[in-house]
C-alpha positions as CSV (number, residue, x, y, z in Angstrom):
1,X,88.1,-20.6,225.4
2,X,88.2,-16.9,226.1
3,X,91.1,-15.3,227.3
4,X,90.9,-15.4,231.3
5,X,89.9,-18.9,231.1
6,X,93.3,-19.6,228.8
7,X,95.7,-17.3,231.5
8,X,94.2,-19.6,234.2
9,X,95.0,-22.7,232.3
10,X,98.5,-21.5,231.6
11,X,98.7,-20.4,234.9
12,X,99.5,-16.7,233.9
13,X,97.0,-13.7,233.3
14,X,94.9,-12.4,230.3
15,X,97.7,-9.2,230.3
16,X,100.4,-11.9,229.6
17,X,99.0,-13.3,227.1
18,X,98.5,-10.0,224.9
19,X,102.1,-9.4,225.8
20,X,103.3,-12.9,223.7
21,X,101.1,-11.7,221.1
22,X,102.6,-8.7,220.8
23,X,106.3,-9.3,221.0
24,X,105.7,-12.6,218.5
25,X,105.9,-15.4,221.1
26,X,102.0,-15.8,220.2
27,X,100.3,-16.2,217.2
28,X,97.2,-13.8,217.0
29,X,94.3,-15.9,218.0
30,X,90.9,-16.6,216.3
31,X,88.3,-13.9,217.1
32,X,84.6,-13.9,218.1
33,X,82.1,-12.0,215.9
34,X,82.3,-9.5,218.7
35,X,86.1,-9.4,218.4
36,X,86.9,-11.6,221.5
37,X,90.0,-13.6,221.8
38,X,89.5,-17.5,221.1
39,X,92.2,-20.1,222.6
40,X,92.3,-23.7,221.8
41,X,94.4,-26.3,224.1
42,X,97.1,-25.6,221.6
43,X,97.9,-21.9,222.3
44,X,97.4,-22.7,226.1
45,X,100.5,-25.8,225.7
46,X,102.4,-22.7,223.9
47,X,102.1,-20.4,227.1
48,X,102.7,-22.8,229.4
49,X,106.2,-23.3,227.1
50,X,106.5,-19.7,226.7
51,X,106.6,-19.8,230.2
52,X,109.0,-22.5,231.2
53,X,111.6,-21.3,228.9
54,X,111.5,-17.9,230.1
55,X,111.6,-19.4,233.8
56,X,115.1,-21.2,232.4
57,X,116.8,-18.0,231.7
58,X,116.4,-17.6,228.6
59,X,115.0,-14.1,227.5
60,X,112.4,-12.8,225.4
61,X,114.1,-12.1,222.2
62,X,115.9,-15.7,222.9
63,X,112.2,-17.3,222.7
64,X,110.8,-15.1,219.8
65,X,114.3,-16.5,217.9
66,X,112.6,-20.5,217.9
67,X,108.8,-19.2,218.5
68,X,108.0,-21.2,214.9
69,X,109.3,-24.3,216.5
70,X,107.7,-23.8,219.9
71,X,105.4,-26.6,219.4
72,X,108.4,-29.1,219.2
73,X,108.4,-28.4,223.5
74,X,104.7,-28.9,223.6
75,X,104.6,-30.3,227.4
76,X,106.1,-29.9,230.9
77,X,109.0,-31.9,230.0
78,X,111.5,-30.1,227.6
79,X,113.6,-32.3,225.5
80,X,117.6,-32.2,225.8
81,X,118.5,-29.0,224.1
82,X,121.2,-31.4,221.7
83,X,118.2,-32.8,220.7
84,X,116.0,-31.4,217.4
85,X,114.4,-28.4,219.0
86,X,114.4,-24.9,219.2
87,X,118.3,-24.4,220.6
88,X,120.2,-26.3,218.3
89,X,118.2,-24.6,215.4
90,X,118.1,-21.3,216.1
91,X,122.4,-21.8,216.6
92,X,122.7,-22.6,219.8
93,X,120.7,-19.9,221.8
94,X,120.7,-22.1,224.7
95,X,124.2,-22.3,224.4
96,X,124.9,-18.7,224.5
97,X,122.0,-18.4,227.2
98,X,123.7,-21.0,229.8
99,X,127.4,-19.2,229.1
100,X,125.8,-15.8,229.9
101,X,124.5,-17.2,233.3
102,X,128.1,-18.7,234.3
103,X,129.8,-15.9,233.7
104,X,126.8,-13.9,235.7
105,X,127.2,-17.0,238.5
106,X,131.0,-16.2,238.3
107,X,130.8,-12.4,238.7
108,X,127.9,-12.7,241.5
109,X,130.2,-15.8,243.5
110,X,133.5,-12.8,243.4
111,X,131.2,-10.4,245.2
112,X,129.5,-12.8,247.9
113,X,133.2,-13.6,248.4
114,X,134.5,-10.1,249.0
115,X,131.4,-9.9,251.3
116,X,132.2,-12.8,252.8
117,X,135.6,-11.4,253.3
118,X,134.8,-8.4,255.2
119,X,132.3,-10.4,257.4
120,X,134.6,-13.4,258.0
121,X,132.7,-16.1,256.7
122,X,134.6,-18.6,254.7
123,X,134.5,-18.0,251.1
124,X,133.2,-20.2,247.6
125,X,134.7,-21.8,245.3
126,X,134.6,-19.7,242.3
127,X,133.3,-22.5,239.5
128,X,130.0,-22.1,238.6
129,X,129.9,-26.1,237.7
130,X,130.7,-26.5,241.2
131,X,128.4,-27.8,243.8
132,X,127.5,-24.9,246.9
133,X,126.8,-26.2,250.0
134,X,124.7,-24.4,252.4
135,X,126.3,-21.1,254.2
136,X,126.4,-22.2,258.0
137,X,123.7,-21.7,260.4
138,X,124.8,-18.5,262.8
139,X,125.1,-19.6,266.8
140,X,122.3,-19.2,268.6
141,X,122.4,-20.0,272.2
142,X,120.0,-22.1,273.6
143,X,118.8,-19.7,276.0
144,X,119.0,-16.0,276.4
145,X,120.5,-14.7,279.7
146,X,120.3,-10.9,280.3
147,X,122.7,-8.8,282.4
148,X,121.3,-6.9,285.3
149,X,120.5,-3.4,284.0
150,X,122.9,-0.9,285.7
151,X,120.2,1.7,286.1
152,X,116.3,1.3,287.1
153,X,114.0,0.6,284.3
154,X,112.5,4.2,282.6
155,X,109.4,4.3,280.5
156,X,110.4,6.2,277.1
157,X,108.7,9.5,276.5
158,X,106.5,8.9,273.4
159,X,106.8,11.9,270.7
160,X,104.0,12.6,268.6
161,X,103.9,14.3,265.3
162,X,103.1,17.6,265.4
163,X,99.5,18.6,263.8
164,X,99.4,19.7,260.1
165,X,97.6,22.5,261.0
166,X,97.0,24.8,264.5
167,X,94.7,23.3,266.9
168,X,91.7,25.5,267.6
169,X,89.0,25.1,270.4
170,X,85.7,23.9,269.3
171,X,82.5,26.1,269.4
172,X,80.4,24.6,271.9
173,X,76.5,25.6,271.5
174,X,73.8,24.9,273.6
């Protein structure tokens, strides 16, 4: 299949596609006689891993690591990353991948807290592992009530822009 009908298989576009292929995640692909792109159903279950493992976190350089072993997570479902597959054997990428984000959840979680602080809403617990319940909805009332306005109701004066250039009377002709 040509390359626009592969993106839409893979639900990405063409452009992405030529991005894999040139930073390694994709092998170069068979060509036409007129020098056209060719996918099979293959490269397409390669995208759409490309694409879930980059949707986990993981970063370009972390998939390019395991890219000859891609075809082991052929499939929407990913096997456990203990399991025979691209993590373990690249030395624990994941690994490193999933410690990176706690310590990003960690830092993020201090500053929603020191936020929080200054706001006075309650604070978070500070584990990443932990479970975060919803923040609370604000109050609303049920129904708005407005004060009588101590002065009469005035229309505001509506500026305009002044004109880039001088305005000039037409020329009328008759």
């Amino acid at each position: 299949m040509r390359i626009g009908d592969a993106a839409a298989a893979a639900g990405t576009t063409p452009r992405a596609l030529r991005f894999y292929e040139q930073r390694g995640l994709l092998p170069p692909p068979a060509r036409t006689s007129s020098g056209q792109r060719r996918y099979d159903p293959a490269d397409v279950a390669r995208v759409r891993t490309i694409r879930r493992l980059l949707s986990l976190g993981l970063t370009i350089e972390d998939v390019r690591g395991c890219a000859d072993r891609l075809h082991l997570l052929d499939g929407d479902e990913l096997p456990p990353y203990d399991g025979p597959a691209c993590a373990q054997s690249t030395g624990g990428t994941a690994r490193r991948r999933l410690a990176a984000l706690d310590t990003e959840i960690t830092r993020l979680l201090a500053l929603r807290n020191r936020l929080a602080a200054e706001i006075g809403v309650p604070p978070r617990d500070t584990d990443p592992g932990a479970a975060h319940p919803a923040p609370p909805e604000p109050h609303r009332p049920s129904r708005t009530v407005r004060a009588a306005p101590s002065e009469p109701h005035r229309p505001s004066r509506t500026v305009r822009a002044a004109p880039s250039e001088p305005h000039r009377p037409r020329k009328v002709t008759r």
